[in-house]
C-alpha positions as CSV (number, residue, x, y, z in Angstrom):
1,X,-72.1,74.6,39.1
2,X,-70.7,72.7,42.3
3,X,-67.6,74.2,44.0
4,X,-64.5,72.0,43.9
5,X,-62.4,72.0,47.1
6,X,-58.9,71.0,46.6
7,X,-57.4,68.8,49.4
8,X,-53.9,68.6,50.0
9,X,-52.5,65.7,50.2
10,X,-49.5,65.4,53.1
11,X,-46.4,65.0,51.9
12,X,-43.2,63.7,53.7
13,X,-41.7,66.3,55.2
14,X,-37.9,64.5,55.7
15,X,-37.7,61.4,53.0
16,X,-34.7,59.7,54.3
17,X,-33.4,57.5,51.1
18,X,-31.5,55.6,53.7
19,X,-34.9,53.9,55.3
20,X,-36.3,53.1,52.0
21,X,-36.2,49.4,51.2
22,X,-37.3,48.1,47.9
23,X,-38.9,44.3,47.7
24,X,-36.9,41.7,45.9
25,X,-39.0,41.5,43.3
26,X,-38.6,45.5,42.3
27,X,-34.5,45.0,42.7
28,X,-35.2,41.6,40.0
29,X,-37.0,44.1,37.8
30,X,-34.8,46.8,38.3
31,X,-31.7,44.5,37.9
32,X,-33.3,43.2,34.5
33,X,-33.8,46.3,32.8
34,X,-30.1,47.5,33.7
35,X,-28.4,44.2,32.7
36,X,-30.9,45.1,29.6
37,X,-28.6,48.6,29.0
38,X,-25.5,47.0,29.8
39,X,-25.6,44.1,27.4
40,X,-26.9,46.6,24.5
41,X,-24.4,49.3,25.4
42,X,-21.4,45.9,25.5
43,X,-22.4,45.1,21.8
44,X,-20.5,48.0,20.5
45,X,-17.6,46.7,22.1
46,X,-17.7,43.4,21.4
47,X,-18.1,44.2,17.7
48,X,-15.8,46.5,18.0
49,X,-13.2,44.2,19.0
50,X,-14.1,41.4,16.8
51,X,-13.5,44.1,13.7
52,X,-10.4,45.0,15.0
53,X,-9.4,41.4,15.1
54,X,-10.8,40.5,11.7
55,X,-8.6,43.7,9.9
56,X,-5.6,42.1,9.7
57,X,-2.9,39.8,11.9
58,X,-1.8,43.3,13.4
59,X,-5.3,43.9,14.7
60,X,-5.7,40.5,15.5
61,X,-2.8,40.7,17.8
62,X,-3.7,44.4,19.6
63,X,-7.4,42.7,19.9
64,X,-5.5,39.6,21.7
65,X,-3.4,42.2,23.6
66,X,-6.9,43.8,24.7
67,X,-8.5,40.8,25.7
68,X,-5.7,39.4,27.8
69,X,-5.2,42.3,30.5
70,X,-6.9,42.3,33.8
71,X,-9.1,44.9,32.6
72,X,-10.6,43.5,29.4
73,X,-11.2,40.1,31.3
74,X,-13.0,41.6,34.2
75,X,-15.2,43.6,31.8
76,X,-16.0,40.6,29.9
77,X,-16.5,39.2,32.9
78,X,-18.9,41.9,34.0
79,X,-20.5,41.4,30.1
80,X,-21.0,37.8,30.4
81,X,-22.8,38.4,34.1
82,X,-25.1,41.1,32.9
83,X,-25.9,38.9,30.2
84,X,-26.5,35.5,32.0
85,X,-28.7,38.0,34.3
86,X,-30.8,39.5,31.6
87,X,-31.3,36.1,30.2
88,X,-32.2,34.6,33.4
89,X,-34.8,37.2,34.1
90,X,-36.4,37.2,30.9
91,X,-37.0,33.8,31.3
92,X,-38.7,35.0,34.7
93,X,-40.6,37.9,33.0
94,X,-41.9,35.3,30.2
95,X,-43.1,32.9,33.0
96,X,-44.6,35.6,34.9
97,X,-46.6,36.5,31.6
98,X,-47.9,33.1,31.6
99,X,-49.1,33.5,34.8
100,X,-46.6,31.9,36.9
101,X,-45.1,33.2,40.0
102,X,-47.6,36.4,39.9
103,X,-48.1,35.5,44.1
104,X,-46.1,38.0,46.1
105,X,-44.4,34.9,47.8
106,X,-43.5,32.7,44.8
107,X,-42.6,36.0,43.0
108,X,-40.5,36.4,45.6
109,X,-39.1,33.5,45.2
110,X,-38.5,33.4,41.3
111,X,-36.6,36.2,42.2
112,X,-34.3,34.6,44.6
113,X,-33.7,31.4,42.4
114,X,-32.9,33.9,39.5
115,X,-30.4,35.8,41.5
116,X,-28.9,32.0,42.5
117,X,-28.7,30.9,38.8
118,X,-27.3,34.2,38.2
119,X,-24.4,33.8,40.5
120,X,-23.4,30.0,39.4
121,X,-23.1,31.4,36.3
122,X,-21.2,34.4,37.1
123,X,-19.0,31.6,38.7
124,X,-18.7,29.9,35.0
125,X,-18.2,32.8,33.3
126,X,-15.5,33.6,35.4
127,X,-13.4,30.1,35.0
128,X,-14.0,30.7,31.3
129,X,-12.8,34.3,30.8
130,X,-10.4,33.4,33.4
């Protein structure tokens, strides 16, 4: 039997977070998968208010009461921008699985352009809920 010699590998010895910067396209992917959790987690809520509203004209009214403070509209508005996101990169991710935009330069740039589409419609959702 051959001896097997076990070479350690150096590690850093100071990782400073701080220096660390992550490419665009990691950030898009990373963005996607959190809008991903945001819009599943703002389900509940949304259902949740849409049953309060259907139980009667009093819970129709507290439901209206909800959705007209400054809190409620800039969570919705936070909802509607995770959402616009997660749709916007999917349709990313889907033309990355047909083999578009795989290039570390136009990935780059599908990124970018999502990130732009993104914030018109942030923009849109805003004059809506607003």
């Amino acid at each position: 039997m051959g001896h097997i010699v076990k070479v350690k590998k150096p590690r850093p010895v100071n990782l400073d977070l701080q220096t660390i910067r992550f490419p665009i396209t990691a950030i898009a992917s990373i963005t996607h998968r959190v809008s991903g959790v945001i819009t599943f987690i703002s389900v509940a809520i949304l259902l949740w208010l849409l049953s309060l509203s259907l139980s009667s004209q009093s819970g129709f009214e507290a439901a209206s009461d909800i959705v007209n403070s400054f809190f409620a509209k800039f969570v919705l508005w936070g909802i509607l921008t995770a959402l616009a996101y997660h749709i916007v990169g999917g349709i990313r991710h889907l033309l990355m699985d047909m083999k578009y935009f795989e290039e570390l330069e136009s990935g780059s740039q599908s990124a970018r352009v999502a990130f732009g589409i993104t914030a018109v419609l942030s923009v849109l959702a805003g004059i809506l809920v607003w």
